[in-house]
Each structure stands twice: as C-alpha cells, then as structure tokens.
C-alpha positions in Angstrom: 73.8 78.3 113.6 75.1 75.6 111.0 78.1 74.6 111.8 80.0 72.7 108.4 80.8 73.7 104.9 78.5 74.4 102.0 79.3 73.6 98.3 76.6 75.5 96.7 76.6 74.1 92.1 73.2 75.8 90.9 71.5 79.5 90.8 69.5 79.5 94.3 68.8 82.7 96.6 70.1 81.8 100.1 68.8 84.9 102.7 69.6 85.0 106.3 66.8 86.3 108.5 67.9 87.3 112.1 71.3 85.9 112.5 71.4 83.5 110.6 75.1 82.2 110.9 77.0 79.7 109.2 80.0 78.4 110.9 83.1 76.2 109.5 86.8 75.3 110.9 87.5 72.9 108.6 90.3 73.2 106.0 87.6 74.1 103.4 86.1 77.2 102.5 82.7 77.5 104.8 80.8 78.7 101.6 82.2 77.7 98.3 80.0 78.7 95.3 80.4 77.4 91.2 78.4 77.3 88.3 76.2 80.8 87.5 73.8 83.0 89.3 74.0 82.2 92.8 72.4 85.0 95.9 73.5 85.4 99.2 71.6 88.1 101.7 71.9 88.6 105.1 74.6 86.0 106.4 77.0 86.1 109.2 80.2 84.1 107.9 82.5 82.6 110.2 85.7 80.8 109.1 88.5 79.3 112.2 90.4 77.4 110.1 94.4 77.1 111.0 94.8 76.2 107.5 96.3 78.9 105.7 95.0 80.1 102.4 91.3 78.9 103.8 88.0 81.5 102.5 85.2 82.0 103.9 83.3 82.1 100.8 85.1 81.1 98.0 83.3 81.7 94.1 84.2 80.6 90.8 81.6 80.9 87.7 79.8 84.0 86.9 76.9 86.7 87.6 76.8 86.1 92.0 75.8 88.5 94.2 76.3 88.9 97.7 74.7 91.5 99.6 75.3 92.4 103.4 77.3 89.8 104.5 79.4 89.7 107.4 82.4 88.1 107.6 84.8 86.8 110.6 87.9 84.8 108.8 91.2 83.8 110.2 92.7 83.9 106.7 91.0 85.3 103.6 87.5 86.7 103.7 86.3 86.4 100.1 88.3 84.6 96.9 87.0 85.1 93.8 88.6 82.8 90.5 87.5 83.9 87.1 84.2 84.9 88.8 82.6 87.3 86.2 79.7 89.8 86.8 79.6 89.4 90.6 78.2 92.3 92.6 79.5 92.3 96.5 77.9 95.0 98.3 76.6 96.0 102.0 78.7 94.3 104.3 81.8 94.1 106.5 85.0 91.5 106.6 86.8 90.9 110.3 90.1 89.5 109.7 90.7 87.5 113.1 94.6 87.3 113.7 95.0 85.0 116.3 97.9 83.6 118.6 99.5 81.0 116.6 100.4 83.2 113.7 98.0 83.7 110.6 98.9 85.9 108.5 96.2 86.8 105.6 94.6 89.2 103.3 90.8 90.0 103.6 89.9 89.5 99.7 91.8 87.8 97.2 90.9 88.2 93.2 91.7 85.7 90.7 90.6 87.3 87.1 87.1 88.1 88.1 85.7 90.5 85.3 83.1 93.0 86.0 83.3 92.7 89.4 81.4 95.8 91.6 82.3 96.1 95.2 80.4 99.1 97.2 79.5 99.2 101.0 82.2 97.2 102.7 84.0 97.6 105.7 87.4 95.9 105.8 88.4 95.8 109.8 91.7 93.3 111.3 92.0 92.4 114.8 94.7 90.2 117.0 93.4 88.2 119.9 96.0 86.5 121.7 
C-alpha cells in the first residue's frame, strides 16, 4: 500500500498487480492526473478525506483511460474538468458515508468531451 497523493503531468501506464492500493486522507485528491494520455489498470483507490469536495482521482487534459479501478471515497469518486477522449471502464465506486456527515456524489463532470463510461458499479454505504 502507498499511503500519500500522486500528481501524475506526463503520458505513463500505471498497472496494479495484486492489490495494489493507493491510499490518501489528505485534503487532496489521492490521484490527480493533467497533461494527455495517461493509463491506469488494476488499482484499488482509497480517499478518507473530511474535506468536502475531495476526489479520489481527479483528471484534467485529454485522451486517459482508466480501466478496472476500484474506488472507496468519502466524497466524490472521479472528477473529470474539460477531460476530453477519456475512456473509464471495468470498475466499481464505494461511496463511504460516514458519521460526521459527508454528503457527496460518486462522479462529478466538468465539460469532459467524448467521454465513454462502460462496466461500473456505483454502490453507497453509511458506517457510523
């Protein structure tokens, strides 16, 4: 497990093998991605933050593709801002709603053009 945020600002394949996880309750998104072209396989996501409005991935730029990623967020799964050509596919968001009161959507879309989504299951649970 890593456990911090990653600011990802160049086309690079990232692929998780066997639970790979990456981990972040910062007031940051866990994964945020700009510039063009950037892959992400196989990851387990998992944002804590009590800041609201926090992703856990958050992608601006164009032509990303995220493929079978599995998401736990206490606010917003995925934001997308202007993020053109991005394929999401294979994968699942858990919004966590937890005692002290979040309140959040599991994907929020800012003008992303050309956007495909196939293969996701959206789920939201309260723990107390």
């Amino acid at each position: 497990m890593y456990d911090g945020e990653i600011v990802i600002n160049k086309p690079i394949t990232i692929e998780g093998g066997n639970n790979t996880i990456i981990r972040s309750c910062g007031d940051q998104p866990v994964i945020t991605v700009q510039g063009d072209g950037v892959v992400l396989k196989n990851l387990k996501i998992e944002q804590c933050s009590k800041t609201s409005d926090t992703a856990a991935i958050y992608a601006t730029g164009k032509n990303h593709h995220l493929e079978n990623m599995q998401i736990q967020s206490t606010h917003y799964g995925i934001k997308l801002n202007q993020a053109s050509g991005t394929v999401i596919e294979k994968g699942s968001i858990l919004k966590i709603k937890i005692s002290w009161g979040v309140i959040g959507v599991y994907t929020l879309v800012y003008l992303a053009f050309a956007l495909t989504v196939a293969s996701w299951n959206l789920e939201r649970r309260k723990f107390q």
